[in-house]
C-alpha positions in Angstrom: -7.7 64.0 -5.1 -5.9 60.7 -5.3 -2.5 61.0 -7.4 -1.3 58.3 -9.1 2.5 57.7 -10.1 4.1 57.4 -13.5 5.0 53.6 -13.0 0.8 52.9 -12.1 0.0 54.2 -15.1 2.4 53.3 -17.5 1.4 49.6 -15.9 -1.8 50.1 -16.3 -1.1 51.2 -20.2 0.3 47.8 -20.5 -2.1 45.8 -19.3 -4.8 47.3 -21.2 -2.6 47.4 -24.5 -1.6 43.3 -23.7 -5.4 42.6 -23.5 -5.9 44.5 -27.0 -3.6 43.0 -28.3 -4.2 39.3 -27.4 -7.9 39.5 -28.2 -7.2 41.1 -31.4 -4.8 38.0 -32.2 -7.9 35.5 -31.4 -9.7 37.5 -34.0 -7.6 37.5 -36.5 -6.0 34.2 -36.6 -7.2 32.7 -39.7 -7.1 28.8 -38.1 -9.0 29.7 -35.0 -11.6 31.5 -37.4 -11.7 28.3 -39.9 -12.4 26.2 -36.8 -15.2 28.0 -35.8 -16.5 27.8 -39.2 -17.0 24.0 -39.3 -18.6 24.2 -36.0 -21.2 26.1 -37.1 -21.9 24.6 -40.5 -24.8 22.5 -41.2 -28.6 22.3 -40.9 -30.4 23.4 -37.9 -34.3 23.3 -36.5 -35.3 26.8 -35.9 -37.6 27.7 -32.6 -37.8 31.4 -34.5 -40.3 33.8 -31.9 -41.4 37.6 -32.6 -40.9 39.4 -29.3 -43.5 41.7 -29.6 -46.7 39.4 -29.9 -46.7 35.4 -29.7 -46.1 34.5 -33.0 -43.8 31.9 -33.6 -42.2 29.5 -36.4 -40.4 26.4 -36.5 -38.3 25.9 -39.9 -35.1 24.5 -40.5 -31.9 26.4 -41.6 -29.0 25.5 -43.7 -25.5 27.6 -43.0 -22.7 26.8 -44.9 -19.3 28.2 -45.2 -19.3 31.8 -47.4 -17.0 32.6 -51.0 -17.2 35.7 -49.8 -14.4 35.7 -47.1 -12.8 33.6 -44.5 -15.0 34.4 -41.5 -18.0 34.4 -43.3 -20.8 31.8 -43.4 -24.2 31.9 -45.3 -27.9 31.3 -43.8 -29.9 29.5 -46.7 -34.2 29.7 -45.7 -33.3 32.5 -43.2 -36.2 33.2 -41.4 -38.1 30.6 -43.2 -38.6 33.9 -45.8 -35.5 34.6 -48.1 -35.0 32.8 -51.1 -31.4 33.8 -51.3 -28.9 33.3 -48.4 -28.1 35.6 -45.3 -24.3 36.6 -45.2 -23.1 36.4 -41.7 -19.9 37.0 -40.0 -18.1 35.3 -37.5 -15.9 36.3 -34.5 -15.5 34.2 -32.0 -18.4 32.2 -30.3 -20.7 35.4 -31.5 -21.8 35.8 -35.0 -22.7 39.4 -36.5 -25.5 39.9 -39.1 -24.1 43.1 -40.7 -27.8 44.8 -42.1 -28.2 43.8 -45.6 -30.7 45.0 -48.3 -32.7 42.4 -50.4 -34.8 44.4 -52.6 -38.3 42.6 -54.3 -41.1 43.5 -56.8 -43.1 45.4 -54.2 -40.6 46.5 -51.5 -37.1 46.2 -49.9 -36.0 44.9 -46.6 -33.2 45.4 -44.5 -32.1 42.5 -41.8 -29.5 42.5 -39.4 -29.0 40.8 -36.2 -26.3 38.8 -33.8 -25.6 35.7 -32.1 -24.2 33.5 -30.2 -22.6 30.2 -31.1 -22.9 27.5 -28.5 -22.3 24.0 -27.4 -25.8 22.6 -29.2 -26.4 25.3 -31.5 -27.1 29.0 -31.8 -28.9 31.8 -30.1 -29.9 34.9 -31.6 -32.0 38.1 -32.2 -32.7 39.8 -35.8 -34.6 42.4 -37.2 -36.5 42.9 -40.3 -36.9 46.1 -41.6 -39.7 46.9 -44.3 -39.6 50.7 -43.7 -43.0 50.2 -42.6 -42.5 48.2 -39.7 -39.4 47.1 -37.5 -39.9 43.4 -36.7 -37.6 41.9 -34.0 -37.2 38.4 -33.3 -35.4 35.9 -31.1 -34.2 32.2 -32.2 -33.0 29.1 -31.2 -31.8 27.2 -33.4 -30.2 23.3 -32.8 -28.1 21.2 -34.7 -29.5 18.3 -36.7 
């Protein structure tokens, strides 16, 4: 069994503590954030595709920048279904769909997903969830 010194691992400690703590810095700093929110804002053609069957939709999305916090943004005609807008949140390039609730007359659905911001747009998977059935879908979606 290989031994390893005190000094290895109290270098090691700090390497992995100085990684921790760098990214956690990206993440948090408020202008880097804000930055990546006007990148992503504005209205976007949807390639939208179910990955269990070939079904697919094109629609166009609008995502502006949310009230509800600083790395938030909202996604107005969200899957070319919601009347009211999809709260996302943002960290990084990568975008995090928490699952949210929208409750109508007959039933309730829950949709969450991630993404990825990039260079012409964003790619990204959600789910809708009806309790009946678990719908899972994958989309592209380019800036106008």
């Amino acid at each position: 069994m290989k031994r390893y010194s005190i000094h290895s691992i109290r270098t090691l400690l700090f390497l992995l503590l100085a990684v921790f703590t760098l990214s956690a810095r990206v993440d948090n700093n408020p202008e880097d954030v804000e930055s990546h929110i006007k990148n992503v804002t504005g209205t976007y053609n949807v390639s939208d595709k179910r990955r269990a069957g070939i079904e697919s939709k094109n629609y166009s999305i609008t995502i502006t920048k949310s009230v509800a916090g600083i790395a938030a943004i909202e996604l107005a005609n969200f899957g070319n279904v919601m009347y009211v807008p999809v709260t996302a949140v943002v960290r990084g390039n990568n975008f995090y769909i928490e699952p949210q609730i929208f409750k109508g007359k007959k039933m309730s659905i829950v949709i969450s997903g991630s993404g990825t911001i990039t260079d012409a747009g964003l790619l990204f998977d959600y789910t809708i969830d009806t309790g009946k059935s678990h719908l899972v879908y994958q989309c592209e979606a380019i800036k106008k």
